[in-house]
C-alpha positions in Angstrom: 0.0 0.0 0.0 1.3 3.7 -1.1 2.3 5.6 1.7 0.1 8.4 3.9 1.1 11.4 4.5 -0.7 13.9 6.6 -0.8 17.6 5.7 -1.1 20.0 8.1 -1.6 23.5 6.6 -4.0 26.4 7.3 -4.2 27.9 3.8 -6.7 26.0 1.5 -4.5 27.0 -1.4 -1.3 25.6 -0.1 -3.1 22.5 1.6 -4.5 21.7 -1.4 -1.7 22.0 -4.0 0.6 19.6 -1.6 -2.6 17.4 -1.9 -2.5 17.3 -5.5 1.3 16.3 -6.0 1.1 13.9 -3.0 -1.4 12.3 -5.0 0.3 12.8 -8.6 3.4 10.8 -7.1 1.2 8.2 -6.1 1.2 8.8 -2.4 -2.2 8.9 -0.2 -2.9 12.1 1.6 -4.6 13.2 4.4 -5.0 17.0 6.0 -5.5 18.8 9.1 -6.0 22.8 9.3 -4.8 23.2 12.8 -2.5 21.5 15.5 -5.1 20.5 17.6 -6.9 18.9 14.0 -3.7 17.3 13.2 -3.1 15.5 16.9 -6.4 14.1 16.9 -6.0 13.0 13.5 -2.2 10.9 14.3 -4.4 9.6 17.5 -6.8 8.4 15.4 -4.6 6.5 12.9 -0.6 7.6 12.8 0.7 8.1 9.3 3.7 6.9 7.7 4.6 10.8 7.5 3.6 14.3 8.1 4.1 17.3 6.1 3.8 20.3 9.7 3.3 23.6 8.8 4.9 25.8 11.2 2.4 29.0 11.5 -0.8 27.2 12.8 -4.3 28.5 14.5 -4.5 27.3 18.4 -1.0 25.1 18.3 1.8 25.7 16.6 4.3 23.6 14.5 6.8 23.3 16.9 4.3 22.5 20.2 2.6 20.0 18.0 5.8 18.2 17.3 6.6 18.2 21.0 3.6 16.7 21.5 4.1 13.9 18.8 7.3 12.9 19.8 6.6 12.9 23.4 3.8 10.6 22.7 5.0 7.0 22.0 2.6 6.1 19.5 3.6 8.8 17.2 6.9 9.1 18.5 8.3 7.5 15.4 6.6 8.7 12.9 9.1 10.9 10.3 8.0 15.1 10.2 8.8 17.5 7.8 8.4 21.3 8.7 7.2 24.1 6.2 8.6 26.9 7.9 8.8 31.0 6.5 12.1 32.0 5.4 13.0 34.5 8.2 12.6 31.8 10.5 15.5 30.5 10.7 16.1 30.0 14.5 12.0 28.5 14.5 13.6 26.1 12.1 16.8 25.4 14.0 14.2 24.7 17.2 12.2 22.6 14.9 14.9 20.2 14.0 15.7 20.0 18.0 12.2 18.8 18.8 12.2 16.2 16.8 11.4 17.5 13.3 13.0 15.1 10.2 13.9 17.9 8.0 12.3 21.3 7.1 10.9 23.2 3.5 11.0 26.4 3.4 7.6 28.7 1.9 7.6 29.4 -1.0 8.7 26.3 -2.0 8.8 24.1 -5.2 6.0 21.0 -4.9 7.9 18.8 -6.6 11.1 19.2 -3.9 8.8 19.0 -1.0 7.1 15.5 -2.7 11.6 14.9 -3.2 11.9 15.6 0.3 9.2 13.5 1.6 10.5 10.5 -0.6 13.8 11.0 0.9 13.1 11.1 4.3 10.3 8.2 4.0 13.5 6.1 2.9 15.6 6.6 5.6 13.0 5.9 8.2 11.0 3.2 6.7 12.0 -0.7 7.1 13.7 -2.1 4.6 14.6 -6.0 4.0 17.9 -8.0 4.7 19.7 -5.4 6.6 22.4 -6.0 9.1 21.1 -6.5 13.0 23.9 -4.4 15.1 24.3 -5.9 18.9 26.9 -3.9 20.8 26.7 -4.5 24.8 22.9 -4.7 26.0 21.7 -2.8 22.4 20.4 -4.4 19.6 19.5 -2.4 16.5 17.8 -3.9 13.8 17.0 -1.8 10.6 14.8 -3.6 9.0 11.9 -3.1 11.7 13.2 0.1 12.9 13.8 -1.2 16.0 15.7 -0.7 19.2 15.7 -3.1 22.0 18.4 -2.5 25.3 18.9 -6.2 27.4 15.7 -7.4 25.2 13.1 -4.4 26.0 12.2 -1.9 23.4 12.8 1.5 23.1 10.9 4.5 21.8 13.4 6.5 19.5 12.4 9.1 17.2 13.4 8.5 13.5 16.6 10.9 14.0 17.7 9.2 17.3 17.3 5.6 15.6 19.5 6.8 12.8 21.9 8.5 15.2 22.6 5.9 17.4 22.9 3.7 13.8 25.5 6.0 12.8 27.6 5.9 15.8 27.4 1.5 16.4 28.2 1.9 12.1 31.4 3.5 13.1 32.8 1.0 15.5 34.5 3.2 18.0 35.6 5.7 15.8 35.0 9.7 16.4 32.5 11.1 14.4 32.4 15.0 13.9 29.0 17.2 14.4 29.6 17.9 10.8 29.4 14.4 9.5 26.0 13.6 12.2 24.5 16.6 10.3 25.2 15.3 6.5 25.1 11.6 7.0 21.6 11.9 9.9 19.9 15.2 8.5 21.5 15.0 5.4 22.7 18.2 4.8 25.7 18.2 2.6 26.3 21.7 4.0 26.3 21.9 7.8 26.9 25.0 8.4 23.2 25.9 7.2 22.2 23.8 10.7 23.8 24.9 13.9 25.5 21.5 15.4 23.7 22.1 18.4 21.1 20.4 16.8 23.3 17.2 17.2 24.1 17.9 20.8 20.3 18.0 21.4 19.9 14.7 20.1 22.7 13.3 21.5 21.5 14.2 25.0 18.0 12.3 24.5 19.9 9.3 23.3 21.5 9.4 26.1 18.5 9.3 28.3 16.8 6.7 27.0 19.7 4.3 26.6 19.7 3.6 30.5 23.3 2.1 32.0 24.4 2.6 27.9 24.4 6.1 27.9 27.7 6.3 29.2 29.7 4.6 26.1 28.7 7.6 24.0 31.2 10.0 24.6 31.6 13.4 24.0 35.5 14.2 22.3 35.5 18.4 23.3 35.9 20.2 20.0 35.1 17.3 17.6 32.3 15.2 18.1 31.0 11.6 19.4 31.7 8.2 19.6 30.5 4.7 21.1 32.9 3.3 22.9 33.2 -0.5 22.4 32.0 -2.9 24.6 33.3 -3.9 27.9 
């Protein structure tokens, strides 16, 4: 079945014409016209993605997407942010509370549909990859999942490919710089602040229990998971 995608966007015009390419590209759509619309529609059936305005009536972008990721049954599901293009610090808070990526208005349909294609294939399951076991975490790609010492764990899409990234690299360091292109995928990091990273890094870190401590912080550089033992 195609994937859904959930648009959440107060203008007709613009919900619409998202709508219509969502569709052209084969992809089943749904909309919402304000946060509290869009909430109840993820409670009522999550979709595989959502496309979050950031200007909303009665919630904003950014508090709905605090909401979504700090419920577990949406946690997971990927979120891409339409934000203005003065906002650049709204979109730097956006990526920190769990957004996917961001599009910023005006913006071409047919990169947004890109975007959404993108980001829909680095968070959706995909057969015959690798299962990664490094002390009590086990990390299996093809059902997106994490278990630590055989219980599961809630990560958002960006703290699943994170901690990916980090077991991938087998004790070696890994810059801010290369969590932003090879996680967030921007070729050009210096568009994102790398704080970004550091947020992310910090709730990995609390949800990885007695793990938490093998990812270490090397001042001035970056990350890495230390190996086992």
């Amino acid at each position: 079945m195609a994937p859904e995608v959930l648009v959440v966007e107060d203008e007709p015009d613009i919900r619409r014409l998202i709508v219509h390419h969502l569709t052209q590209e084969g992809f089943r759509s749904r909309t919402a016209a304000t946060g509290l619309e869009a909430l109840q529609e993820v409670r009522a059936r999550p979709p595989d993605l959502i496309v979050l305005d950031l200007m909303l009536p009665e919630l904003d972008g950014l508090e709905v997407c605090r909401r979504l990721r700090a419920d577990s049954a949406s946690a997971a599901v990927p979120i891409i942010m339409l934000t203005a293009k003065a906002d650049e610090v709204e979109r730097v808070v956006g990526l920190e509370v769990g957004a996917d990526d961001y599009v910023v208005k005006p913006f071409s349909p047919k990169e947004l549909v890109a975007r959404v294609r993108a980001v829909l294939r680095r968070t959706r399951p995909t057969s015959g990859d690798k299962v990664y076991r490094t002390g009590s975490i086990t990390l299996d790609p093809a059902r997106h999942q994490v278990d630590l010492g055989g219980v599961p764990v809630v990560l958002t899409p960006k703290e699943f490919d994170l901690l990916q990234a980090l077991i991938e690299a087998a004790g070696r360091v890994l810059s801010r710089e290369h969590l932003l292109d090879r996680v967030w995928g921007y070729a050009r990091a210096g568009e994102i602040e790398s704080r970004t990273v550091d947020v992310h890094v910090r709730r990995l870190r609390a949800k990885l229990g007695a793990e938490q401590r093998r990812i270490t912080t090397i001042k001035g550089v970056g990350y890495r998971l230390e190996a086992d033992g």
